[in-house]
C-alpha positions in Angstrom: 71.8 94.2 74.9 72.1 97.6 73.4 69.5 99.1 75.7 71.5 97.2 79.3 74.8 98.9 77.8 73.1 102.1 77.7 71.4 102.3 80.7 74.3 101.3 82.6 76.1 104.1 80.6 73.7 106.9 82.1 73.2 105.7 85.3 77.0 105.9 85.0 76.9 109.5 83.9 74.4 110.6 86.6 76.0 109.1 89.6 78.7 110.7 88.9 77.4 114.0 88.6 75.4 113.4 91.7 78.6 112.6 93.8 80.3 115.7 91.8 77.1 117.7 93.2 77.1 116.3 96.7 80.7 117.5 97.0 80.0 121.4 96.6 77.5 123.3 96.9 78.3 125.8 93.6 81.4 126.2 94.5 80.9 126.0 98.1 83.0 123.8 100.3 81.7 121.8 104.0 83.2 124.6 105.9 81.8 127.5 103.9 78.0 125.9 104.4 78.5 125.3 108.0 79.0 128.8 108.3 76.7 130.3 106.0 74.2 127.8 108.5 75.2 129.9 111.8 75.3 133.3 110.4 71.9 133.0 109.8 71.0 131.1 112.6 72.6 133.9 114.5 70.4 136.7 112.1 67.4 134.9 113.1 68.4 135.2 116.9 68.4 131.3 117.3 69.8 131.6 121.0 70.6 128.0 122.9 70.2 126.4 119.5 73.0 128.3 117.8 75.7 127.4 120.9 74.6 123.6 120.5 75.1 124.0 116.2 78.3 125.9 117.0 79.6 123.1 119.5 78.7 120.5 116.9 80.2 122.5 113.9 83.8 122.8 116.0 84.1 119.1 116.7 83.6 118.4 113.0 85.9 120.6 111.6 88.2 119.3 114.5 87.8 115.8 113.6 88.1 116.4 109.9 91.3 118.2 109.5 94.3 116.3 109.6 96.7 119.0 110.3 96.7 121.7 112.6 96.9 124.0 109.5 93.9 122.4 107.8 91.9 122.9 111.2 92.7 126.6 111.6 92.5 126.8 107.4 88.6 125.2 107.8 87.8 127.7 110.8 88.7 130.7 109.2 86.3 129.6 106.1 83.5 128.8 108.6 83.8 132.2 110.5 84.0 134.4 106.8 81.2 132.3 106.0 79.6 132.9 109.0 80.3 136.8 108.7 78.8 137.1 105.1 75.6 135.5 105.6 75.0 137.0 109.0 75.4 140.8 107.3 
């Protein structure tokens, strides 16, 4: 009985620490990682492949903010993020 209670405890402790994880990146939010993605695409000259990434990454930060303010808030992160890794 003791050994049920504490697996369920850890299993407890590590899922959420695994949805904590799968949140951020260190610190990181989605739009920062989307960027840091197409600044290096765009290092590595990644051509036709980078426009169909960049097309993709606008409709989901589109879709995902629910304000105008939170969609131009999320695009400035992705182009800074963008900018950083691509220098």
């Amino acid at each position: 009985m003791q050994k049920t209670i504490l697996s369920a405890l850890i299993i407890l402790c590590l899922s959420s620490s695994v949805l904590a994880a799968s949140r951020t990146l260190n610190g990181i939010n989605e739009n920062e990682q989307l960027g840091m993605m197409a600044g290096l695409a765009l290092a590595c000259n990644a051509g036709a492949k980078l426009d169909d990434y960049e097309l993709i990454a606008s409709r989901l930060l589109a879709n995902t903010a629910q304000t105008n303010a939170e969609q131009r808030q999320a695009e400035r992160q992705y182009a800074e993020a963008k900018f950083k890794a691509y220098k």
